[in-house]
LUMTI-190407 format. One record per residue: residue number from 1; x, y negated, z of N, C-alpha, C, CB in turn; residue in one letter. Coordinates in pm, 1 decimal. Glycine has a CB too. Layout:
BEGIN
<site NUM, <X, Y, Z>, <X, Y, Z>, <X, Y, Z>, <X, Y, Z>, 'A'>,
...
! end
This chain:
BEGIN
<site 1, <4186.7, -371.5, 6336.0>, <4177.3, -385.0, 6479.9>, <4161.8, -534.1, 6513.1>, <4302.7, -323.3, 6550.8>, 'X'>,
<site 2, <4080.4, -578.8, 6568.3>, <4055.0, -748.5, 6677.9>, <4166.3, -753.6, 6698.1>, <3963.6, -768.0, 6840.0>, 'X'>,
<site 3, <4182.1, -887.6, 6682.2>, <4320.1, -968.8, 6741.9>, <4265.0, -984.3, 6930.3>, <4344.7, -1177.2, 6635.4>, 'X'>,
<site 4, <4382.9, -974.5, 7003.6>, <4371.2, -979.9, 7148.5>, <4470.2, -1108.6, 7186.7>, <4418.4, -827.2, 7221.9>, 'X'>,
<site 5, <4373.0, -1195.0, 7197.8>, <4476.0, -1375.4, 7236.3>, <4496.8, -1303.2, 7396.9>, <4338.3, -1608.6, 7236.4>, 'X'>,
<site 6, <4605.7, -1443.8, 7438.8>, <4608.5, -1429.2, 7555.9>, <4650.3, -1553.4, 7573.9>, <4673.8, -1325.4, 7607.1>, 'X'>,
<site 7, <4574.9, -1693.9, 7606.5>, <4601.9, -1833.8, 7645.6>, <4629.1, -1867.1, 7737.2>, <4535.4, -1903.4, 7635.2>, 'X'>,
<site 8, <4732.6, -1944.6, 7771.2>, <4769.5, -1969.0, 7901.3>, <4852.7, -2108.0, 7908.4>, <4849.9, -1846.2, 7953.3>, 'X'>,
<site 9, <4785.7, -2241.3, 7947.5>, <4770.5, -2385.2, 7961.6>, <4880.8, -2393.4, 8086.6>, <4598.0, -2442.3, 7995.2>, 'X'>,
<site 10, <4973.7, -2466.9, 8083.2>, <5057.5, -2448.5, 8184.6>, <5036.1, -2651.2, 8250.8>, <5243.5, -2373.5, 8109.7>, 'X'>,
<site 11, <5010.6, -2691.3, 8333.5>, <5021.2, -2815.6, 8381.6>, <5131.8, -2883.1, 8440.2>, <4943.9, -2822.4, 8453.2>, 'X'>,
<site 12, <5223.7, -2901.4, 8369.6>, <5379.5, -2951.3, 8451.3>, <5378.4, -3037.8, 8567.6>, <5475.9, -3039.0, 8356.1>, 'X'>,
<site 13, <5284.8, -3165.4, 8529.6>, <5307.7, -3189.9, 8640.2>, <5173.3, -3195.1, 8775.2>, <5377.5, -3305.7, 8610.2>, 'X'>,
<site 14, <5116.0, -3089.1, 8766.0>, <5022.1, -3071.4, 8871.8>, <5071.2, -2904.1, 8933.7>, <4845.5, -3087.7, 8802.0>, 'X'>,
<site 15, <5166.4, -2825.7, 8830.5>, <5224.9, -2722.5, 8894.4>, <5127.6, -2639.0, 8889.1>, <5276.4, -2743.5, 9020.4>, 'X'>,
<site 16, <5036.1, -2642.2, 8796.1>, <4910.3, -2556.5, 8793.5>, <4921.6, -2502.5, 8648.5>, <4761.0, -2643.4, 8825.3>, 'X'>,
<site 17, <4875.7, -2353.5, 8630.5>, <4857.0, -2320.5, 8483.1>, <4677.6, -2167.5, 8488.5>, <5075.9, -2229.6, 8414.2>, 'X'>,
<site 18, <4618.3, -2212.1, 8372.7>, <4530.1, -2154.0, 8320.0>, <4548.4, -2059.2, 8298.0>, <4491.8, -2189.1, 8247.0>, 'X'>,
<site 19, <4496.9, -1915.1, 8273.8>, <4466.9, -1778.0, 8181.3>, <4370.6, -1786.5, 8138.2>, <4462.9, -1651.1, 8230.6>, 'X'>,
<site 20, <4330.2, -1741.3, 7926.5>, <4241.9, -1682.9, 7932.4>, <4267.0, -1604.5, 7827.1>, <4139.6, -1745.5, 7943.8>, 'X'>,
<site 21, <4179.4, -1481.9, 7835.1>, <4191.0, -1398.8, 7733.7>, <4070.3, -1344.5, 7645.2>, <4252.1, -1303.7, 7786.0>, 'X'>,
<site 22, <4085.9, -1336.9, 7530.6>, <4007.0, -1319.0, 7391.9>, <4020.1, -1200.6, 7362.1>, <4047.7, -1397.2, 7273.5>, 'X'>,
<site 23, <3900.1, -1164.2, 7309.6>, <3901.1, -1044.4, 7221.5>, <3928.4, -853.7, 7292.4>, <4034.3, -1093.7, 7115.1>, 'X'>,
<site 24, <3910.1, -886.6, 7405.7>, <3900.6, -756.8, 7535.9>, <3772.7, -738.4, 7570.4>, <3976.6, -788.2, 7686.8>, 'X'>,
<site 25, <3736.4, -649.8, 7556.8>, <3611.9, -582.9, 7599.0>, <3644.0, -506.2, 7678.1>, <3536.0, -521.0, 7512.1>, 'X'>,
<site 26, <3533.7, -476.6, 7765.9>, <3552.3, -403.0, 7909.5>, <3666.8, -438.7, 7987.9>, <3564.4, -254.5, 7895.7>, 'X'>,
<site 27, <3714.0, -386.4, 8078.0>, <3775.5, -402.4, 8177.6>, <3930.5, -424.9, 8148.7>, <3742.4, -299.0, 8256.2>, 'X'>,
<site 28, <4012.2, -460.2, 8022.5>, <4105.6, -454.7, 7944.6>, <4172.7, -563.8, 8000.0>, <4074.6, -453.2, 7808.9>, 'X'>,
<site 29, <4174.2, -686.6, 8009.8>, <4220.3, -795.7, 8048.4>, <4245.0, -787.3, 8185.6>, <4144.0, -893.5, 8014.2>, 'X'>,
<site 30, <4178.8, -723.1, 8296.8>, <4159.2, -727.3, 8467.5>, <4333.7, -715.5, 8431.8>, <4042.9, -566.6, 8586.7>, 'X'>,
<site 31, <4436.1, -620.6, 8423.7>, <4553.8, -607.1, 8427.3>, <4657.5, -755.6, 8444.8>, <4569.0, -529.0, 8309.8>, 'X'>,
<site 32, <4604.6, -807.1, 8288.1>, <4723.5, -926.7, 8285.8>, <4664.5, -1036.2, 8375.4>, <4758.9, -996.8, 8119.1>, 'X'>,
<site 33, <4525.9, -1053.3, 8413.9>, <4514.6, -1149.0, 8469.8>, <4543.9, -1136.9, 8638.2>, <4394.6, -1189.3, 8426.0>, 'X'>,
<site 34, <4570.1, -966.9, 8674.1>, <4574.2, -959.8, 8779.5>, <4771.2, -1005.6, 8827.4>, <4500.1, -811.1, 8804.2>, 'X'>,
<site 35, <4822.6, -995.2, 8681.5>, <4959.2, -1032.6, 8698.9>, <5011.2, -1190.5, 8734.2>, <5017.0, -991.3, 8575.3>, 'X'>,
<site 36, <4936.7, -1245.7, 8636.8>, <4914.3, -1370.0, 8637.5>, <4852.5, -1417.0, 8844.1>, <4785.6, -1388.6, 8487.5>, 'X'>,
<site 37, <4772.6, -1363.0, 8886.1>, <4732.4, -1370.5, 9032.7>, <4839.9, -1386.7, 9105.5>, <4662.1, -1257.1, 9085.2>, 'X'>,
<site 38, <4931.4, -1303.0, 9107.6>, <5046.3, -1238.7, 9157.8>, <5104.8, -1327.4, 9175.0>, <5112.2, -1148.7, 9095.7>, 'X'>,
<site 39, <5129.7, -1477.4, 9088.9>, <5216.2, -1551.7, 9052.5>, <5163.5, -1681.9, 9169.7>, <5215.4, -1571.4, 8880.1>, 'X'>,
<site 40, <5053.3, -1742.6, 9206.6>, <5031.6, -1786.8, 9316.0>, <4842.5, -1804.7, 9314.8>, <5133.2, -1923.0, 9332.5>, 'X'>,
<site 41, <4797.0, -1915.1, 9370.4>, <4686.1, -1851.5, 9417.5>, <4574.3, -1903.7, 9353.7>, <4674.2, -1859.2, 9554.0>, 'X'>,
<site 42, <4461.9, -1828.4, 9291.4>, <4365.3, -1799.7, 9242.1>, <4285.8, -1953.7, 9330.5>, <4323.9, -1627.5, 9266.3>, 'X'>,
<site 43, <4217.7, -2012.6, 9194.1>, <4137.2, -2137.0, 9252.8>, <4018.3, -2162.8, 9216.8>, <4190.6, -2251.3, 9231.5>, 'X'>,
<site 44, <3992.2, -2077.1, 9118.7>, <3850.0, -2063.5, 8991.4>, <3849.4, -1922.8, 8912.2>, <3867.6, -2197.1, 8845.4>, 'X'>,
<site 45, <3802.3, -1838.0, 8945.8>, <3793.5, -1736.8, 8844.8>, <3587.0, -1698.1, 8786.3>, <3888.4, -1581.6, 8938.8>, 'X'>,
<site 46, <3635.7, -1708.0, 8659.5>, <3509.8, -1707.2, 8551.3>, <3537.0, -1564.8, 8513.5>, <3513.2, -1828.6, 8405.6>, 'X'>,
<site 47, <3440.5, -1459.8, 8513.8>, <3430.2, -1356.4, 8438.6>, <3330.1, -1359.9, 8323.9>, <3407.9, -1258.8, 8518.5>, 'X'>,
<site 48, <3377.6, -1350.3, 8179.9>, <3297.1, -1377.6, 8077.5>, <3187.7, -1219.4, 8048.0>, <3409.5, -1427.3, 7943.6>, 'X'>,
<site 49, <3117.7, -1273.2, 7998.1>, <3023.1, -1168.9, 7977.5>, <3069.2, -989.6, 7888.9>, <2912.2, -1261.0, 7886.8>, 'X'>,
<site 50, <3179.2, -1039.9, 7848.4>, <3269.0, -955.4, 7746.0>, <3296.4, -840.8, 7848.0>, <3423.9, -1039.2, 7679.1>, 'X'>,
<site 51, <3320.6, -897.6, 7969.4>, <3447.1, -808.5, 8132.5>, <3334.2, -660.8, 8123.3>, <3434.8, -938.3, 8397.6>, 'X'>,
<site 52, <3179.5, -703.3, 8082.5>, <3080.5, -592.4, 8119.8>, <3040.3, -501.4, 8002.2>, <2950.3, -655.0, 8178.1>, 'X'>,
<site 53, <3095.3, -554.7, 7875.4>, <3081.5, -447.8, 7782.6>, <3164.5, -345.1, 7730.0>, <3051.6, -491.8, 7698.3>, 'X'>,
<site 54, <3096.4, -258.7, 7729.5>, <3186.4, -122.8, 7647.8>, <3254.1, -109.7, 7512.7>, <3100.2, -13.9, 7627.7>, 'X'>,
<site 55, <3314.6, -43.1, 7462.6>, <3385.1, -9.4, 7378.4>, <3304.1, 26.2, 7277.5>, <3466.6, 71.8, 7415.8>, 'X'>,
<site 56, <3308.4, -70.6, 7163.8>, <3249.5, -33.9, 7043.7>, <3033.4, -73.6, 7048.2>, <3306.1, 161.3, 7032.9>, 'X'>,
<site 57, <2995.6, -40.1, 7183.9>, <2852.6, -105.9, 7146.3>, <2816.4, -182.9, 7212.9>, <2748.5, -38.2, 7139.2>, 'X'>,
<site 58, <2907.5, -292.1, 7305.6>, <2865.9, -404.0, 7353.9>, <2779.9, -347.5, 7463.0>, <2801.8, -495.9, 7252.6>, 'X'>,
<site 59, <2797.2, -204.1, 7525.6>, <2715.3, -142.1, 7649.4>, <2791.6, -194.9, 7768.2>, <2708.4, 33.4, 7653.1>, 'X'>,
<site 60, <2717.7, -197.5, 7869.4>, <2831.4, -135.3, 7972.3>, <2867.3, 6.4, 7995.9>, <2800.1, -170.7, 8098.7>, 'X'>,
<site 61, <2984.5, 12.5, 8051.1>, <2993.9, 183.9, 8052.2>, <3017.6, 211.5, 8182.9>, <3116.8, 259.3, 7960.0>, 'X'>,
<site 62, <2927.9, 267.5, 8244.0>, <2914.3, 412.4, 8320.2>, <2896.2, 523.3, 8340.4>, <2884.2, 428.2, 8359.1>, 'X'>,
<site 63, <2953.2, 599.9, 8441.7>, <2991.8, 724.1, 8453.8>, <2967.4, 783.0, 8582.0>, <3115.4, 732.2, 8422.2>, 'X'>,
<site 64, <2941.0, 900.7, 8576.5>, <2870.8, 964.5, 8723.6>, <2840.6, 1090.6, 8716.5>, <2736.5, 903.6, 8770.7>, 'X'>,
<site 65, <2817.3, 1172.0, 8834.8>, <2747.4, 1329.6, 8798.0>, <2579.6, 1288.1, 8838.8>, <2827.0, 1494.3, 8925.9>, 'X'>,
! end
């Protein structure tokens, strides 16, 4: 199984800290980073190209009738 990092740069004295996370495909990471949000307020958010692929073939995955 991929190792799943989860980096997070904390700035003491600017009171500011980073997220990022490795090794999540698809929509897997939205969770912790939405926890991390929670904590105060969002100033830059980058979605890596990884956020749009699927499980196992680098697709995106959708679903529909």
């Amino acid at each position: 199984m991929p190792q799943k990092i989860v980096t997070i740069d904390i700035d003491k004295e600017a009171g500011t800290f980073s997220v990022d996370t490795e090794g999540f495909h698809g929509q897997g990471c939205q969770a912790i980073h939405q926890a991390f949000e929670s904590m105060g307020t969002v100033t830059k958010e980058t979605i890596k190209p990884e956020f749009y692929a699927g499980p196992g073939n680098g697709n995106r995955v959708t679903s529909g009738r």
